[in-house]
N, C-alpha and C positions, 0 to 999 in steps of 0.2 A: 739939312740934317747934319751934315759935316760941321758945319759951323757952332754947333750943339756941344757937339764932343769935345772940340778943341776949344771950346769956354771952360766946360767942365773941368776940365783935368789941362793945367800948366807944364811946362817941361819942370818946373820945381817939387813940383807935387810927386814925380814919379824920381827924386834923389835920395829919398830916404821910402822906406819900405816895414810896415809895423808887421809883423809877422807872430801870429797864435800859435806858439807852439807847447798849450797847453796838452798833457796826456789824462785820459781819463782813467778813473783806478779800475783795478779788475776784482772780482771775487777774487783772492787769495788765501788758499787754505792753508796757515803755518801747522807744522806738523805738531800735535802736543806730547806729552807724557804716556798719555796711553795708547795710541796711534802707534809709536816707535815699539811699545811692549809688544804691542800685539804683531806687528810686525816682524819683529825678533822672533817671538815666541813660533810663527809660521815658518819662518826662512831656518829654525830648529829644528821642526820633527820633519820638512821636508828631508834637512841633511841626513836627519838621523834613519829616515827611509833609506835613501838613496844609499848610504853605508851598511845597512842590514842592522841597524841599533835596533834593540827593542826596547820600548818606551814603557815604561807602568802608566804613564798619562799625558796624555799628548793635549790639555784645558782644550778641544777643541769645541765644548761651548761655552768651556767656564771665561773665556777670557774675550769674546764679543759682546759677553752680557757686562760682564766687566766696561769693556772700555766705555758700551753706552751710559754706563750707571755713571762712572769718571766723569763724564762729557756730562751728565746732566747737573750731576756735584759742582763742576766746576761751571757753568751756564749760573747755578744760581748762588755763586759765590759763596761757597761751602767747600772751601779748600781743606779744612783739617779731614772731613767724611772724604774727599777725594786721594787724599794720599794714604789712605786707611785703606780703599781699596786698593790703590798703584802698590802697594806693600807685599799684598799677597802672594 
């Protein structure tokens, strides 16, 4: 059995070394346009709570319907309808 191994594999075989150091992609979600509005627009009325601001309107639906309508404007490459909404 030994004698198996040491056919197999030479001591020149083991001087160099091929090594995979492929990495595989990940889902990566870059932020868009409307993602950071809405963002914004949140990390806003929270402040303006926490200061005692009073807000006449706080888009707190107007701006998730938003951003899906964006994201689908922009999925079917319909960027002029996408930035007619990021406008508002």
């Amino acid at each position: 059995m030994e004698e198996l191994l040491t056919q197999a594999i030479t001591a020149r075989d083991l001087e160099r070394a091929i090594v995979d150091t492929t990495v595989p992609e990940k889902e990566v979600v870059y932020p868009t346009d409307s993602r950071l509005l809405e963002a914004g627009r949140r990390k806003l009325v929270l402040l303006g709570k926490r200061y005692g601001i009073a807000l006449r309107q706080s888009y707190e639906r107007e701006g998730p319907k938003s951003r899906r309508r964006a994201g689908g404007y922009a999925h079917a490459k319909q960027y002029k309808r996408m930035k007619r909404i990021l406008r508002r």
